[in-house]
C-alpha positions in Angstrom: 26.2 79.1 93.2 26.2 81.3 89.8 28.5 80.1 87.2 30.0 81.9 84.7 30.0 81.9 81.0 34.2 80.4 80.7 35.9 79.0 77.6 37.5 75.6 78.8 41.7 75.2 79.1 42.9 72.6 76.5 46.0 70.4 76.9 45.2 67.9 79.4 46.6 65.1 77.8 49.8 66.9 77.5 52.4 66.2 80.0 54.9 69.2 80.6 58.8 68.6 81.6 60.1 70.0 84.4 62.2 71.7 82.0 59.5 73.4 80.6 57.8 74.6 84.2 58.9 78.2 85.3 58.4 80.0 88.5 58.8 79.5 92.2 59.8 76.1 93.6 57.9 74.6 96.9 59.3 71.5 99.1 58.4 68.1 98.7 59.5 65.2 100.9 59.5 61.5 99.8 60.5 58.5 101.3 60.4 54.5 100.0 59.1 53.2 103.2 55.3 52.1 102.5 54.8 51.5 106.2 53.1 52.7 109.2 56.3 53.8 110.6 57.3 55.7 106.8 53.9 57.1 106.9 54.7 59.2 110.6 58.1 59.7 109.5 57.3 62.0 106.6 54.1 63.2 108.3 56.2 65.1 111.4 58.0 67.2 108.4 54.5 68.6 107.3 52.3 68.7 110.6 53.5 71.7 112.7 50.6 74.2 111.2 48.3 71.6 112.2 46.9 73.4 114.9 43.5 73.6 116.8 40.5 71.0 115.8 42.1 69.0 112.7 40.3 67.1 110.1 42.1 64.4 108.4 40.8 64.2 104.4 41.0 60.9 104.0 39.3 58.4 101.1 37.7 55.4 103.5 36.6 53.4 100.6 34.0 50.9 99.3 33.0 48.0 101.1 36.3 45.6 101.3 38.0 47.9 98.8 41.6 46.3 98.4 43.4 49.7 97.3 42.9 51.9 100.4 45.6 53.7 102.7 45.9 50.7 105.0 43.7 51.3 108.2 46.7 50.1 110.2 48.7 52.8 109.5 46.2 55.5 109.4 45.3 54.1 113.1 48.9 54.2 114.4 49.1 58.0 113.1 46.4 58.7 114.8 46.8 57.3 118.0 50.6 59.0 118.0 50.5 61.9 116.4 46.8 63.3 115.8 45.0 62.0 119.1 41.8 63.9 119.0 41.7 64.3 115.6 38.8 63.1 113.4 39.0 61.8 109.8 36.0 63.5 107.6 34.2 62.5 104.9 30.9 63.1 102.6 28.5 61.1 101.3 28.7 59.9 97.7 26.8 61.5 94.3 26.1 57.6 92.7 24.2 55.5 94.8 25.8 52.5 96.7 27.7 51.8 100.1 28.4 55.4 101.2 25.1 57.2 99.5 23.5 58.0 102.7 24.7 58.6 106.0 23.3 55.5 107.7 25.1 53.4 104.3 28.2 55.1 104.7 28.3 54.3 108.5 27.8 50.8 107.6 30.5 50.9 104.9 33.0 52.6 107.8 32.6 49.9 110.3 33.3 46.7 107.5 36.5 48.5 106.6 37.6 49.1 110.3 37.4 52.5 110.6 36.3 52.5 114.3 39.2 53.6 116.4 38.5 57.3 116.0 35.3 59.3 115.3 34.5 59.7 111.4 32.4 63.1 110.5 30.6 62.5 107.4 30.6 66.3 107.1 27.2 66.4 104.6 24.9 64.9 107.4 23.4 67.9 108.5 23.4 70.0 105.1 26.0 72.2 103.2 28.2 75.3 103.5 29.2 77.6 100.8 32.3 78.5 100.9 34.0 81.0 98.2 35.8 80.4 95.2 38.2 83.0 94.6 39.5 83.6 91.2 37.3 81.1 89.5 35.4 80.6 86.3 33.0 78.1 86.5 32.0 78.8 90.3 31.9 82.2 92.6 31.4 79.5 95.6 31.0 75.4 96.2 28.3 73.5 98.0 30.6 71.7 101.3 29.5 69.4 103.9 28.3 71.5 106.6 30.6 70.7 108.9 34.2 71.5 107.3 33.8 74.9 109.1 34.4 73.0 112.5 37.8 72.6 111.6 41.0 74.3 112.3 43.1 72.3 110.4 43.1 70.0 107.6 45.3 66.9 107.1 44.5 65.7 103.6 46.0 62.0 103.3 45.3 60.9 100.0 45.9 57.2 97.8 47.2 58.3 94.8 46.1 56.3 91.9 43.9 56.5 88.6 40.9 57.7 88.1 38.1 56.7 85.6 36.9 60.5 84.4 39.9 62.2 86.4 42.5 60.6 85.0 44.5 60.5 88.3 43.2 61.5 91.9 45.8 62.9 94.1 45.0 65.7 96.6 43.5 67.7 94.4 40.6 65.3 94.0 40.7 64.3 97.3 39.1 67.6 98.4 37.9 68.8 95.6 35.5 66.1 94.7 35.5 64.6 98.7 34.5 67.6 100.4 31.9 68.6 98.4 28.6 67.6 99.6 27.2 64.6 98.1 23.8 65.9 96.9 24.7 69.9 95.6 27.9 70.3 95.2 29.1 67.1 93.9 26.3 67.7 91.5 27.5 71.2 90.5 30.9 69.4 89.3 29.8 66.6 87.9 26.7 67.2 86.0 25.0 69.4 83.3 22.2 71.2 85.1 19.1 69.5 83.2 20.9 66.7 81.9 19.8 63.3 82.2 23.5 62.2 82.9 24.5 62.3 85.8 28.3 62.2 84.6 27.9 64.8 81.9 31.0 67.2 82.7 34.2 65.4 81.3 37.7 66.6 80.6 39.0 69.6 80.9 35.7 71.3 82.3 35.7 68.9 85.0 39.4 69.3 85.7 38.7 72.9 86.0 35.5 72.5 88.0 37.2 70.1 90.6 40.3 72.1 91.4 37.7 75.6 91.7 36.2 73.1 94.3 39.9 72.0 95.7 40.8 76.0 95.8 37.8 77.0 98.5 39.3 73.9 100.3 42.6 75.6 100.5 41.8 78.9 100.8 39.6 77.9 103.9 42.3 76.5 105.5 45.2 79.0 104.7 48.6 77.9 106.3 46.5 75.0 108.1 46.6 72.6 105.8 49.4 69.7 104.5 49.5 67.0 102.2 50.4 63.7 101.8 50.2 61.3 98.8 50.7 57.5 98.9 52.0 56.0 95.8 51.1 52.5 96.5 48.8 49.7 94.9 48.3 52.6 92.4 45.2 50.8 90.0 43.7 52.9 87.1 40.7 52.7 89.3 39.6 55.0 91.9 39.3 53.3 95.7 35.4 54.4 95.0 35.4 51.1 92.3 36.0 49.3 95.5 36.5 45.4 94.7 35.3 45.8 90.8 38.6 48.5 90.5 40.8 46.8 87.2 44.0 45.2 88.5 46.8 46.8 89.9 49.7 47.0 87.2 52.1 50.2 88.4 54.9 49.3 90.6 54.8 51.5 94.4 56.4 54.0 94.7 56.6 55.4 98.2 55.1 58.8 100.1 55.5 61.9 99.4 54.4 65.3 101.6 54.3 68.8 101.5 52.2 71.8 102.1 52.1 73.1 98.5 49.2 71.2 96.6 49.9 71.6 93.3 53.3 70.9 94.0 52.5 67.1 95.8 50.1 66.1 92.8 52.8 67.6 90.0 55.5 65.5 92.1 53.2 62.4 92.3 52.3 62.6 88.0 56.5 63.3 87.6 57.4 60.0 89.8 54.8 57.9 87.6 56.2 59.4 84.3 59.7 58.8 85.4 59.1 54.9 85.6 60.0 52.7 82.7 57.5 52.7 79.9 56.3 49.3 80.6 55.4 50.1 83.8 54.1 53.7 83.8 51.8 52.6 80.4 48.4 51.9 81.7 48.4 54.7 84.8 50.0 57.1 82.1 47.3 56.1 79.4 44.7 56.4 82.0 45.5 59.9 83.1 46.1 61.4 79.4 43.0 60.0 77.5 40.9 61.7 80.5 42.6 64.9 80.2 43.5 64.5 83.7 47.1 67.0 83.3 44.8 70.0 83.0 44.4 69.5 87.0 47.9 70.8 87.7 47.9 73.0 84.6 45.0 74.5 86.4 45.5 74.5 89.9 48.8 77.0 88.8 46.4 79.3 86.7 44.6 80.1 90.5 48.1 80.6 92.2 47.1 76.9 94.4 50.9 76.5 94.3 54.0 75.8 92.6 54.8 73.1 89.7 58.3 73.1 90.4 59.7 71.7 93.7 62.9 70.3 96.1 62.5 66.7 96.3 63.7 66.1 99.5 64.8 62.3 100.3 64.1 61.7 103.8 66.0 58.5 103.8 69.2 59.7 103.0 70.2 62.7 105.0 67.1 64.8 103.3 69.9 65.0 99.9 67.5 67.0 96.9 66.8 64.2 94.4 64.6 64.0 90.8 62.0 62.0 90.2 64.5 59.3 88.2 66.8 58.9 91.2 63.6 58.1 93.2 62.1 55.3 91.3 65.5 54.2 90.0 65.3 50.9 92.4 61.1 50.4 92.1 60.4 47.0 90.9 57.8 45.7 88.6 54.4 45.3 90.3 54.0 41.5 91.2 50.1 41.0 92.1 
């Protein structure tokens, strides 16, 4: 689609207090219980306005990748709370395991996605859906078949991200539901350019979350969030087996139907940890400018930087994001 002629934000590397954050506050729900059980536990306080057809947004991985949302639980929420549901996906923009549709079906079935249908949604082509409000795109390139949704369940793996910084939900749709050919393409790459990675920094942050706004606005009130803070590597899931160690201790889940305000929670959690343990996810997401994400995503109204953290396992008290990693111990590979 056209793009316009923008002057890119600045500031991604700079990390703003809650203090500092003004405006409306949205809910958030966390819990500590990395489990299947924890995961349906905080889902049920974000799923009513799932209605209809629903897609669930979910990151399947490379081949063996040891990072992923375990299948277990994804399949237990599924068979309880979702049946009928189906998780959707898109092809990839590098070549590899999930490139075309007959890889990424291959890929699927080695990391047990079988026990409910999987729509890679590029397989038949793309859909343009608007981008209201934006400056770098008056629409994105979708898979095709996002439009056969009702609802969208976007279940994300929070962890680093090699030119992102982080990926939280933001990422999760804005990069994973555009197709893999055009509108990955559009984000990623300097038209002419003979690298393929050539948009970095703030202009990708910005491109990404225009992409992750035509998601949302889509949906409307039919979408939710959740965010796993667990086996959080600098690496995105899409490093698969070659993704660096994980160093930052788990955190838990957190949930809500405010976007901006589940990735802003999920950054706040990681900076609340000690220094030795939020130093390489925290270096990670500041030398990639990855901040300009949430910094952005409240420029385009997506939501609210300020929120209730509601602790699900105590009698839903309000809590900050100190009280909630207060007890997380060190990472022990």
């Amino acid at each position: 689609m056209a793009m316009k002629n923008p002057v890119p934000g600045t500031n991604g590397d700079q990390y703003i207090p809650y203090a500092a954050r003004t405006g409306e506050a949205s809910t958030v729900y966390f819990t500590r219980d990395l489990s299947a059980e924890g995961l349906r536990r905080i889902f049920s306080r974000i799923s009513s306005n799932l209605t209809g057809k629903v897609g669930i947004k979910l990151h399947t991985g490379e081949p063996h990748g040891p990072n992923i949302i375990p299948r277990p639980w994804v399949e237990a929420l599924v068979k309880n709370d979702l049946p009928g549901a189906n998780i959707v996906e898109t092809n990839t923009y590098y070549e590899g395991d999930r490139y075309t549709t007959e890889q990424h079906r291959k890929t699927l079935a080695v990391n047990g996605w079988t026990f409910c249908p999987v729509d890679i949604m590029d397989e038949d082509g793309t859909v343009v859906l608007p981008v209201q409000g934006g400056k770098w795109f008056d629409g994105m390139h979708m898979g095709k078949n996002i439009v056969n949704y009702d609802s969208l369940f976007v279940l994300t793996h929070f962890k680093g991200h090699a030119m992102g910084g982080f990926g939280g939900s933001n990422k999760n749709i804005g990069i994973g539901c555009a197709d893999g050919r055009v509108g990955k393409a559009e984000i990623h790459t300097v038209p002419g350019s003979d690298n393929m990675w050539s948009i970095a920094q703030e202009e990708l942050m910005e491109r990404m979350t225009e992409s992750a706004k035509a998601t949302v606005d889509h949906f409307g009130e039919h979408i939710s969030f959740v965010n796993v803070l667990r086996n959080m590597s600098v690496s995105c899931d899409c490093e698969g087996v070659a993704a660096a160690p994980v160093v930052t201790p788990n955190i838990g889940i957190l949930a809500s139907r405010d976007i901006l305000a589940i990735d802003q929670a999920s950054v706040d959690l990681v900076y609340a940890l000690k220094e030795e343990d939020r130093h390489a996810l925290v270096e990670r997401i500041e030398t990639r400018h990855g901040l300009r994400q949430l910094t952005y995503m409240k420029e385009l109204g997506m939501g609210n930087d300020r929120y209730h953290l509601i602790d699900i396992d105590n009698n839903d008290v309000e809590i900050t994001a100190q009280d909630a990693v207060k007890d997380v111990v060190p990472f022990e590979g």
